[in-house]
C-alpha positions as CSV (number, residue, x, y, z in Angstrom):
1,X,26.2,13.5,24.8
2,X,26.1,9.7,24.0
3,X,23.0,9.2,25.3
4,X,21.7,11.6,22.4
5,X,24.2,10.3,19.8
6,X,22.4,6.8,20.5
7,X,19.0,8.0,20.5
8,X,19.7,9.5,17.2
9,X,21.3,6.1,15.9
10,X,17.6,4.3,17.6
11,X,15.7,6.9,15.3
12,X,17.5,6.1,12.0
13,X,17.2,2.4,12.6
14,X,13.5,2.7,13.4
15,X,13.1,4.6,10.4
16,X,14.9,2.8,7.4
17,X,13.4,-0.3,9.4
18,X,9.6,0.8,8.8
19,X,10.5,2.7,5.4
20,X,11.7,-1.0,4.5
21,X,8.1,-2.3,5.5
22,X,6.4,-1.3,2.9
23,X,3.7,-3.3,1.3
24,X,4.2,-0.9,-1.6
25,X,6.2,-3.5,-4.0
26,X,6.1,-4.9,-7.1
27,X,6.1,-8.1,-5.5
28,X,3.3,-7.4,-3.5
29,X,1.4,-5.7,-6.7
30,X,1.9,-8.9,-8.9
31,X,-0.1,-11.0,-6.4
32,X,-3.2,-8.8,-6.5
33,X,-5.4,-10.3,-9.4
34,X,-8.6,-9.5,-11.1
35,X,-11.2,-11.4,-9.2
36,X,-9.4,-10.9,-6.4
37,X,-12.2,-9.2,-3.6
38,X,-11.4,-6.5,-1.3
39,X,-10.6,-8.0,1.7
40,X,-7.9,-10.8,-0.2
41,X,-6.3,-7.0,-1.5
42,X,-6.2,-6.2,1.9
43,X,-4.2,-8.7,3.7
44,X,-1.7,-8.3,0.9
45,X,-1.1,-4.7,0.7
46,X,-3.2,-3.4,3.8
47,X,-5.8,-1.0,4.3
48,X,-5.7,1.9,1.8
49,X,-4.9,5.4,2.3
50,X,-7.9,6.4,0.2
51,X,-11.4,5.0,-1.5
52,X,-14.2,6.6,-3.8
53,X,-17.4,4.4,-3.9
54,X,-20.6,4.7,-6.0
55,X,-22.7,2.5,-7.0
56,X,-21.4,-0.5,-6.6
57,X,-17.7,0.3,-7.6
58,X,-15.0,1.3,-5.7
59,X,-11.6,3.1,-6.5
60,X,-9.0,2.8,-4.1
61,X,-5.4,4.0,-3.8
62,X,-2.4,3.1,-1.5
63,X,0.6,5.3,-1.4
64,X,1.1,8.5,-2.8
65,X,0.9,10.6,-5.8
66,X,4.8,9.6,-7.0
67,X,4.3,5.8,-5.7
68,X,1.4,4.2,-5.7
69,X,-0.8,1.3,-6.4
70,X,-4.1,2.2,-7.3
71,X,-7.1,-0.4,-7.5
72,X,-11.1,-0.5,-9.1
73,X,-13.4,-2.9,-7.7
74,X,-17.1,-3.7,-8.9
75,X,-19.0,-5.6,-6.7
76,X,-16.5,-5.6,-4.0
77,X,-13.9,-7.6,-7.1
78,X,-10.8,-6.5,-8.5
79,X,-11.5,-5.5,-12.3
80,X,-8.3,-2.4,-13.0
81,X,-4.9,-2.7,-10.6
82,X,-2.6,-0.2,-11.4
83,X,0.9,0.6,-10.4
84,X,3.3,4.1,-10.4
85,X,6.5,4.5,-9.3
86,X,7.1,1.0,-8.1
């Protein structure tokens, strides 16, 4: 029985720990500027959850529909970051 009581404990930890992570911040947002190209985005906010690309633009989004930062790019360079939720 304790063994499972601490195994449940572990599990919380681990996730308020990673839910705590996340590169989703306002802090984070207000460093991305226009200019800015892909890969700089990147290593601030990490890899996104989802990109459209045509034509030389890109759209991508990080997060979700409630939370989200979502960012256009023309010629692989930041020209529209926007924020919900955040």
């Amino acid at each position: 029985m304790k063994n499972s009581i601490r195994l449940m404990f572990v599990g919380l930890f681990l996730f308020v720990f990673f839910m705590g992570c996340s590169k989703l911040s306002k802090e984070n947002y207000d460093k991305i500027k226009v200019g800015m190209d892909f890969q700089q985005v990147v290593k601030v906010i990490g890899e996104p959850d989802k990109c459209d690309a045509a034509i030389g633009t890109k759209s991508c989004i990080w997060g979700t529909d409630q939370k989200n930062i979502k960012i256009k790019f023309i010629a692989d360079k930041v020209i529209l970051p926007t924020m919900k939720g955040i």
